[in-house]
C-alpha positions in Angstrom: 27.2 -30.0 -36.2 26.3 -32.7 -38.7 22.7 -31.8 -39.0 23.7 -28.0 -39.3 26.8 -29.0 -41.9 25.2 -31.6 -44.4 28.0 -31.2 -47.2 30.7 -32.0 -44.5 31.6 -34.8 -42.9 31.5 -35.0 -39.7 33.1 -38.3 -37.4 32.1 -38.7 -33.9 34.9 -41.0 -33.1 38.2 -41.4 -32.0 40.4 -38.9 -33.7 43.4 -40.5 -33.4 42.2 -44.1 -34.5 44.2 -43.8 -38.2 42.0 -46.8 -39.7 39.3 -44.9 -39.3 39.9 -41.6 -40.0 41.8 -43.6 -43.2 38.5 -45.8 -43.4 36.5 -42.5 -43.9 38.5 -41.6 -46.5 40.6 -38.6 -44.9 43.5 -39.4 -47.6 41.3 -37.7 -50.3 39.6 -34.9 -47.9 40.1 -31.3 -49.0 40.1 -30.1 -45.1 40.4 -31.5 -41.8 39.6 -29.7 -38.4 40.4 -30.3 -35.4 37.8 -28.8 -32.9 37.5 -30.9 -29.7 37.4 -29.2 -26.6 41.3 -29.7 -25.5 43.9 -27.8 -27.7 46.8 -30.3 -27.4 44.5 -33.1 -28.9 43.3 -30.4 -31.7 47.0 -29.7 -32.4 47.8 -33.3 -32.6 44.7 -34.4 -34.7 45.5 -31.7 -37.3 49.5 -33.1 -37.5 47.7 -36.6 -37.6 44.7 -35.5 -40.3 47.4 -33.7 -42.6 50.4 -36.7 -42.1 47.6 -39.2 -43.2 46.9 -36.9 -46.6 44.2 -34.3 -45.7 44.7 -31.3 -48.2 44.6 -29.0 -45.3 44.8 -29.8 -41.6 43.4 -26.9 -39.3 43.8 -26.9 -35.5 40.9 -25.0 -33.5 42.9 -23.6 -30.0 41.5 -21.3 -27.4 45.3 -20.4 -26.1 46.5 -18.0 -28.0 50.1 -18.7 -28.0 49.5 -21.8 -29.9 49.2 -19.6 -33.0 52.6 -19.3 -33.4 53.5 -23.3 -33.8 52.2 -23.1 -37.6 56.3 -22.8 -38.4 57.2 -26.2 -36.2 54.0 -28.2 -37.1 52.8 -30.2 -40.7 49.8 -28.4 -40.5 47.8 -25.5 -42.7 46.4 -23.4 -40.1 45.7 -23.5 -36.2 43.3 -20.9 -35.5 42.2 -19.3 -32.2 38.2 -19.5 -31.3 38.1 -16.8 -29.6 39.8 -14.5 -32.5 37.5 -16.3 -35.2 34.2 -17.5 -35.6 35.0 -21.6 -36.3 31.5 -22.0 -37.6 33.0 -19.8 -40.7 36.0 -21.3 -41.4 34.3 -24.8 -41.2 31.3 -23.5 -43.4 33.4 -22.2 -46.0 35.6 -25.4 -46.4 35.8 -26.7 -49.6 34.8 -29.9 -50.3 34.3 -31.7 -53.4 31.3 -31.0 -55.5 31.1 -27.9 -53.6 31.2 -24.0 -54.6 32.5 -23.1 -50.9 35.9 -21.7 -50.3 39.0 -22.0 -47.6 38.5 -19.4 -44.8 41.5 -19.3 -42.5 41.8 -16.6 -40.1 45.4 -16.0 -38.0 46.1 -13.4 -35.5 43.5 -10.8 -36.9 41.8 -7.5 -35.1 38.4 -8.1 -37.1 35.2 -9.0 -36.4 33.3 -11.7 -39.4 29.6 -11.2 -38.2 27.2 -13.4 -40.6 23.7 -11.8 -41.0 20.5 -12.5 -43.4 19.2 -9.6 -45.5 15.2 -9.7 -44.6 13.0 -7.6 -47.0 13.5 -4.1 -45.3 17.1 -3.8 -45.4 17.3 -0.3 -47.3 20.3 -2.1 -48.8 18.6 -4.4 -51.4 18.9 -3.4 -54.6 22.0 -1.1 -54.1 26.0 -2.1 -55.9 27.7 -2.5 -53.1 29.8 0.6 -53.9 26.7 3.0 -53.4 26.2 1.8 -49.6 29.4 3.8 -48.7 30.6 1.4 -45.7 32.6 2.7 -43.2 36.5 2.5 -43.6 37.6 -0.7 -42.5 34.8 -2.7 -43.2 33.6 -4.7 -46.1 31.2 -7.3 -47.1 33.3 -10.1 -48.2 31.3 -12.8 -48.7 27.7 -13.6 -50.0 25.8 -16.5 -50.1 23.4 -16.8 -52.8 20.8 -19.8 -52.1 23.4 -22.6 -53.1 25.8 -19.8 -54.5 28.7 -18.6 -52.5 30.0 -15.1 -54.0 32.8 -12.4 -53.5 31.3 -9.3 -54.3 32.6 -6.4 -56.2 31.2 -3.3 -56.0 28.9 -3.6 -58.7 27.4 -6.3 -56.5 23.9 -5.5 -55.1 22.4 -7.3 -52.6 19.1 -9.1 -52.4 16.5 -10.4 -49.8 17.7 -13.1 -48.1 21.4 -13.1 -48.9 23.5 -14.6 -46.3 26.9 -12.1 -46.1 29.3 -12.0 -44.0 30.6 -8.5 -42.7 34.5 -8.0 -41.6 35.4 -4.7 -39.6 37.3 -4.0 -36.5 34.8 -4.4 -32.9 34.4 -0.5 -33.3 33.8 -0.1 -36.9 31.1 -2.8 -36.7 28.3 -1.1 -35.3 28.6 1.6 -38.3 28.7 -1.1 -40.8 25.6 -2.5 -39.8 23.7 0.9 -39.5 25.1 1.7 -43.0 23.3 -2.1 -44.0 20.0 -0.8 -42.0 21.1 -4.2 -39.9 20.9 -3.9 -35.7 23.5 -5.7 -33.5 21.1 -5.9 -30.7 
């Protein structure tokens, strides 16, 4: 994740050791996540990142009645991985020195699908509001070489814009076909 991630710090550690997530300087992050492969331990690392002065404290579950515990725990967020994609929320984690923003996903019936606009897309060149997407869909989010924008639709896209596409699983075929994009 590091190599993939270089603006964000990643530890490779012992979560729950509080001199070192205190020695890495967790008391002045801007977002903590929890995203080990047992969801009690996420849930407790997030109470544990936020109690020890993260700005925000995100739990990554796979149980979906987790979701609910937001009310009864100090934390921000605890998201379901298999409602979300974590690789967004963790990407778009503000951190400091950084134009990305907080993306926090909770009990949702949308698909965020990421995709790179190559130099065919018959969308390049278009505002946004011209490529008539299908209701229920929208292209929230585009990255810009180091830029991260949220479009209007005045917005046109160029070649190799990163965006990020929300619509429900049956809309999202007919987004991408409106795009000139494949899912296959």
């Amino acid at each position: 994740i590091a190599g993939e991630l270089p603006e964000v710090l990643v530890i490779c550690g012992d979560g729950a050791d509080s001199d070192l997530l205190l020695s890495e300087g967790i008391d002045k992050a801007d977002g903590f996540v929890a995203a080990t492969e047992q969801d009690e331990t996420n849930l407790m690392l997030a109470v544990l990142g936020k109690t020890l002065g993260a700005s925000k404290s995100i739990a990554v579950v796979k149980r979906s009645n987790y979701l609910g515990m937001t009310e009864h725990l100090p934390v921000d967020s605890i998201v379901n991985r298999n409602q979300t994609l974590a690789q967004v929320i963790i990407r778009y984690v503000r951190y400091p020195g950084s134009s990305r923003v907080l993306m926090v996903f909770e009990e949702i019936s949308s698909e965020a699908l990421e995709l790179t606009l190559s130099a065919g897309s018959p969308c390049l060149g278009r505002p946004l509001m011209d490529l008539h997407m299908p209701a229920g869909s929208v292209i929230g989010l585009i990255e810009r070489g180091n830029e991260l924008l949220i479009p209007t639709g005045k917005t046109e896209l160029m070649e190799g814009d990163k965006i990020v596409v929300f619509a429900s699983a049956d809309i999202m075929p007919h987004a991408m076909e409106t795009i000139g994009e494949s899912l296959k």
